[in-house]
SELUMTI-80474 format. One record per residue (C-alpha): x, y, z; chain; residue number from 1. Coordinates in Angstrom, 2 decimals. Each point is the difference from the previous one (the first is absolute). Example, Ala and Ser with C-alpha at 12.3 -4.5 7.8 and 13.67 -1.06 7.14 Angstrom:
2
         X         Y         Z   c     k
     12.30     -4.50      7.80   A     1
      1.37      3.44     -0.66   A     2
***
This chain:
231
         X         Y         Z   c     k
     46.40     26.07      7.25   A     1
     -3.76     -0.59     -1.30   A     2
     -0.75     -4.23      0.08   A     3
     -0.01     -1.64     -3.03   A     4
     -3.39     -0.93     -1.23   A     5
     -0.90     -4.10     -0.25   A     6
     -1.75     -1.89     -2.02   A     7
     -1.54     -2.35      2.68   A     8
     -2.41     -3.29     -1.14   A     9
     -2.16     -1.32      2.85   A    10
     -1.08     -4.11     -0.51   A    11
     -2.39     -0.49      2.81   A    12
     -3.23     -1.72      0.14   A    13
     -1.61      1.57      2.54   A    14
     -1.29      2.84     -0.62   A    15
     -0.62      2.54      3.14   A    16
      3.90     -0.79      0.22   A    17
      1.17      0.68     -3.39   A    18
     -1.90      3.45     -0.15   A    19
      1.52      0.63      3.77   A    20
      3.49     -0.59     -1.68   A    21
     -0.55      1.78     -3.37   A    22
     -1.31      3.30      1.80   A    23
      2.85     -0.03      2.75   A    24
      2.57      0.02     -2.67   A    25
     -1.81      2.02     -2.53   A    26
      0.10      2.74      3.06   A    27
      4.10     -0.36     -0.09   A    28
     -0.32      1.11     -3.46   A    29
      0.50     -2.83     -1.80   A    30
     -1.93     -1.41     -3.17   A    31
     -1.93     -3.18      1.36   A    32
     -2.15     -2.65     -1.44   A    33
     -1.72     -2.89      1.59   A    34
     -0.75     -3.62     -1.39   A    35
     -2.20     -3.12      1.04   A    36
      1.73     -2.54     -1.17   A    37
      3.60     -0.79     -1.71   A    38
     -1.37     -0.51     -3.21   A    39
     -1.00      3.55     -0.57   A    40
      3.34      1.37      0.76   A    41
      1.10     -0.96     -3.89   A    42
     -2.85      2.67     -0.83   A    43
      1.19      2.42      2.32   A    44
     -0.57      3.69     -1.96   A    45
      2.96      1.92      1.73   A    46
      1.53      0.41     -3.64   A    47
      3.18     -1.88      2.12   A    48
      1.49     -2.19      1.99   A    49
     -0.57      0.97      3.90   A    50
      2.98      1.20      2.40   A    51
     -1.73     -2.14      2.69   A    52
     -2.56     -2.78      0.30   A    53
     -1.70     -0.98      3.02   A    54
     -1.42     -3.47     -0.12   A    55
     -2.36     -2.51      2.25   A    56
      0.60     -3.44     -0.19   A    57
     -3.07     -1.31      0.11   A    58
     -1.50      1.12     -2.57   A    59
     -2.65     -1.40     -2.21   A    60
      1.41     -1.95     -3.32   A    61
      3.52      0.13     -0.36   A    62
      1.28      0.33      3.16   A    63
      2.44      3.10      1.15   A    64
      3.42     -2.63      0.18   A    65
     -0.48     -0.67     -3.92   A    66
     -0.89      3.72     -0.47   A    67
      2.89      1.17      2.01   A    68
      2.38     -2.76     -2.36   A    69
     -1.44      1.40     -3.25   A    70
      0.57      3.35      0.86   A    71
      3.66     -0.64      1.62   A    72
      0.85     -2.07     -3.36   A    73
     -1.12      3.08     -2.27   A    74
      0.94      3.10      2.05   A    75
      3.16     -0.72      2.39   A    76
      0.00      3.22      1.37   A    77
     -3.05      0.71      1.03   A    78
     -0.72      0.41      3.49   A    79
     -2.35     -3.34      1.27   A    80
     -1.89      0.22      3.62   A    81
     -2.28     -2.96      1.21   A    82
     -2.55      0.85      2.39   A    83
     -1.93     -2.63      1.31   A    84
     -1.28     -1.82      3.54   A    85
      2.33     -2.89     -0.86   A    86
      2.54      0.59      2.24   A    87
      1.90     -3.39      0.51   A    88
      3.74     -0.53     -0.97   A    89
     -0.77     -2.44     -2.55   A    90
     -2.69      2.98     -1.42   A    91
      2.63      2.78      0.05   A    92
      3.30     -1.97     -1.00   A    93
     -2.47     -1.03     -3.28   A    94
     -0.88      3.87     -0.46   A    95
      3.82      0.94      0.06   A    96
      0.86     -3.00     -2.07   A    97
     -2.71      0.77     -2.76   A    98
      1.23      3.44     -0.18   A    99
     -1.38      2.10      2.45   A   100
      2.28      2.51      1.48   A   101
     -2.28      1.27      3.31   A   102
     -2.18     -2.74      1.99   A   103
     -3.07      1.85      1.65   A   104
     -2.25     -1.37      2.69   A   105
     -3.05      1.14     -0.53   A   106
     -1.84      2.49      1.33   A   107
      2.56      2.42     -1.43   A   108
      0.03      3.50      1.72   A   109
     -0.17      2.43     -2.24   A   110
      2.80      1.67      1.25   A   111
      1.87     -2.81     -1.03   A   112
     -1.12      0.37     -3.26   A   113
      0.94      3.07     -0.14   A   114
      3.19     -0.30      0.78   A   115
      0.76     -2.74     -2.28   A   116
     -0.68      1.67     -2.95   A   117
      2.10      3.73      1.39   A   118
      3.24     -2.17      0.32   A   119
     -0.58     -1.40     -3.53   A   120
     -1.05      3.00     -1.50   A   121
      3.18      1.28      1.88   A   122
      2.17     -2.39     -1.22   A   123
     -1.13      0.73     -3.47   A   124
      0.70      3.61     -0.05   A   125
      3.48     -0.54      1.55   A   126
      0.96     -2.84     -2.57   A   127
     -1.29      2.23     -2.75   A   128
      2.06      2.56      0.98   A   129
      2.94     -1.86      0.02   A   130
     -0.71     -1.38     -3.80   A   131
     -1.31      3.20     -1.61   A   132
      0.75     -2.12     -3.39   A   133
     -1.54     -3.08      0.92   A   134
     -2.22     -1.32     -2.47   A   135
     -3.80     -1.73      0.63   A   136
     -1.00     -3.26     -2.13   A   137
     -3.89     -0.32      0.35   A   138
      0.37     -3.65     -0.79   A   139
     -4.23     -0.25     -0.89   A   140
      0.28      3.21     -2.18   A   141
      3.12     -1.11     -1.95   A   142
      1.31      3.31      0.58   A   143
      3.15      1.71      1.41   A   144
      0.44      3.87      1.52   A   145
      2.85      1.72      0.77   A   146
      1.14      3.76      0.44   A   147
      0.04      0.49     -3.82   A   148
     -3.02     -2.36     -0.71   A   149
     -3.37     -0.04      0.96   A   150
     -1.05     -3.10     -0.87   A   151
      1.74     -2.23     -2.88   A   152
     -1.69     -3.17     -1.42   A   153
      1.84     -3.37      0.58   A   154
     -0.55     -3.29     -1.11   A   155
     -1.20     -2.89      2.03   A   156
      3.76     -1.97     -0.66   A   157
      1.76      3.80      0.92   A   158
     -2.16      0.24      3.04   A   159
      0.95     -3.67      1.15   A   160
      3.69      0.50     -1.30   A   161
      0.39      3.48      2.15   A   162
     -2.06     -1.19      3.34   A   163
      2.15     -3.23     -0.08   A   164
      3.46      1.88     -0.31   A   165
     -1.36      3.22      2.97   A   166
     -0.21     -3.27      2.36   A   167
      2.37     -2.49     -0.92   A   168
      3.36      0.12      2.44   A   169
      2.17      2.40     -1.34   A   170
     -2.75      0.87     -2.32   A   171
      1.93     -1.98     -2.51   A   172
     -1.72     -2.89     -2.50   A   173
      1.87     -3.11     -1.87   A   174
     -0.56     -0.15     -3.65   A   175
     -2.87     -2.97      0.83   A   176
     -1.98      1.88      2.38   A   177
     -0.14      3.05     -2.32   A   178
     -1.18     -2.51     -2.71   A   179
     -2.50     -1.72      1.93   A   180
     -1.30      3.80      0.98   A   181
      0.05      1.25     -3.11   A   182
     -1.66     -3.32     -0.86   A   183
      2.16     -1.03     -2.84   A   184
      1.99     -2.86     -0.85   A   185
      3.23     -0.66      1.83   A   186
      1.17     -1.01     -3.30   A   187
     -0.68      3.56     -1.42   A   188
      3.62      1.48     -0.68   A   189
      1.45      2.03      2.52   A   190
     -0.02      2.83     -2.72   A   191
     -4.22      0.23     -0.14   A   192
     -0.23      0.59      3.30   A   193
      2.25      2.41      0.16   A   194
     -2.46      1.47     -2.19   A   195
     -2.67     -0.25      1.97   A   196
      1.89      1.12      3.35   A   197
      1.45      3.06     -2.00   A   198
     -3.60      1.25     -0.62   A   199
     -1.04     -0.17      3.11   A   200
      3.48      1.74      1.04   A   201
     -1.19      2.94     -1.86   A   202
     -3.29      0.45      1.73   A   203
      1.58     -0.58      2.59   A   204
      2.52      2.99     -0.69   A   205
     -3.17      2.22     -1.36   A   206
     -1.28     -0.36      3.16   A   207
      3.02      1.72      1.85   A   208
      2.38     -3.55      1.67   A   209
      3.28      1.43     -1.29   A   210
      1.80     -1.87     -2.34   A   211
      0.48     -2.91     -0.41   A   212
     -3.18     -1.09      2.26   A   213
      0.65     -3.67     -1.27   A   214
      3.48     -1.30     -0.27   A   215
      0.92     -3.14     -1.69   A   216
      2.34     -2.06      1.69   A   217
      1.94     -2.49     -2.30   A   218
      0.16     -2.98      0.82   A   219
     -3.02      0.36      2.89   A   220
     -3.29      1.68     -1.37   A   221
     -0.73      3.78      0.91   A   222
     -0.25      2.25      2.96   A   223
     -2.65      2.61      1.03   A   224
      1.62      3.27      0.80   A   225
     -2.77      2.23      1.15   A   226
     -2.11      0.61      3.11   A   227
     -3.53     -2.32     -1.25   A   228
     -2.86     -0.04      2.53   A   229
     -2.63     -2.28     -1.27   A   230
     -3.62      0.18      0.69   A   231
***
């Protein structure tokens, strides 16, 4: 089975490293860009969110724990390593706690590297596999794909209302938290956001989840009831 190609970010200061590590895994055939400094990762042209980001800690400006927040708060699936020569407990239990789901010593082999991003890309192609009808929401390009759709246009409130719902427990909302996603009134009637929550229901369903994709639960709020990945 051919590897799944990555979208891989590099955040690394210095810069005989950061080329080192964008040619190693451009070699592994994936799509690779490298950045100085956090703040140029919200300028990022890869047209998407990346599979995989590889961050320093030091780094100059915002540092790579705030980066590494920012990113977990607004992408929760994303794959997060820290690579850094701040290897004490306190360093690394901070790195997992900010997000970070590998802690790196640096200098990284490149084999490592490599192998990092072959069990992700991996793990990709066998979850993808197992949802053929899973649906993407590109949460910075308001938009949602599917195996009937391409790319639909959301709405900001519909983007917050569906990422909330593909990672609540159960995937299931109360009638407040939809409001407050949806950013409306509490006080609205039960009735207009059922409104809103059937529209998105039907791009939803235009975008191949099945029916109903959304279920309202009386009493409760509603339920997602579709494979979401959110990026």
């Amino acid at each position: 089975m051919p590897n799944k190609v990555l979208n891989i970010l590099i955040v690394e200061d210095y810069d005989v490293l950061r080329d080192a590590m964008v040619r190693t895994l451009t070699r592994a055939g994936h799509r690779v860009l490298g950045v100085g400094r956090a703040e140029d990762v919200d300028e990022m042209p890869m047209g998407c969110l990346p599979d995989l980001y590889i961050i320093d800690l030091n780094l100059p400006g915002e540092d790579g724990l705030r980066l590494v927040r920012r990113i977990r708060a607004s992408a929760p699936l994303t794959k997060i390593v820290l690579a850094t020569a701040r290897t004490s407990v306190v360093d690394k239990v901070a790195g997992y706690a900010a997000g970070a789901d590998i802690y790196l010593p640096k200098p990284v082999a490149p084999e490592e590297l490599e192998a990092i991003a072959q069990s992700l890309s991996e793990r990709r192609l066998t979850h993808e596999a197992a949802s053929p009808n899973k649906l993407l929401l590109w949460s910075r390009k308001l938009t949602l794909e599917g195996p009937q759709q391409a790319a639909l246009l959301l709405t900001p409130a519909e983007v917050n209302v569906l990422g909330a719902l593909a990672r609540a427990p159960n995937q299931s909302l109360e009638h407040w938290q939809v409001a407050e996603h949806l950013g409306v009134d509490i006080a609205v009637s039960k009735d207009s956001q059922e409104v809103r929550m059937g529209r998105l229901r039907k791009k939803l369903l235009a975008c191949g989840s099945g029916a109903p994709g959304i279920k309202a639960i009386r009493g409760y709020g509603y339920r997602l009831l579709c494979d979401i990945e959110v990026r």
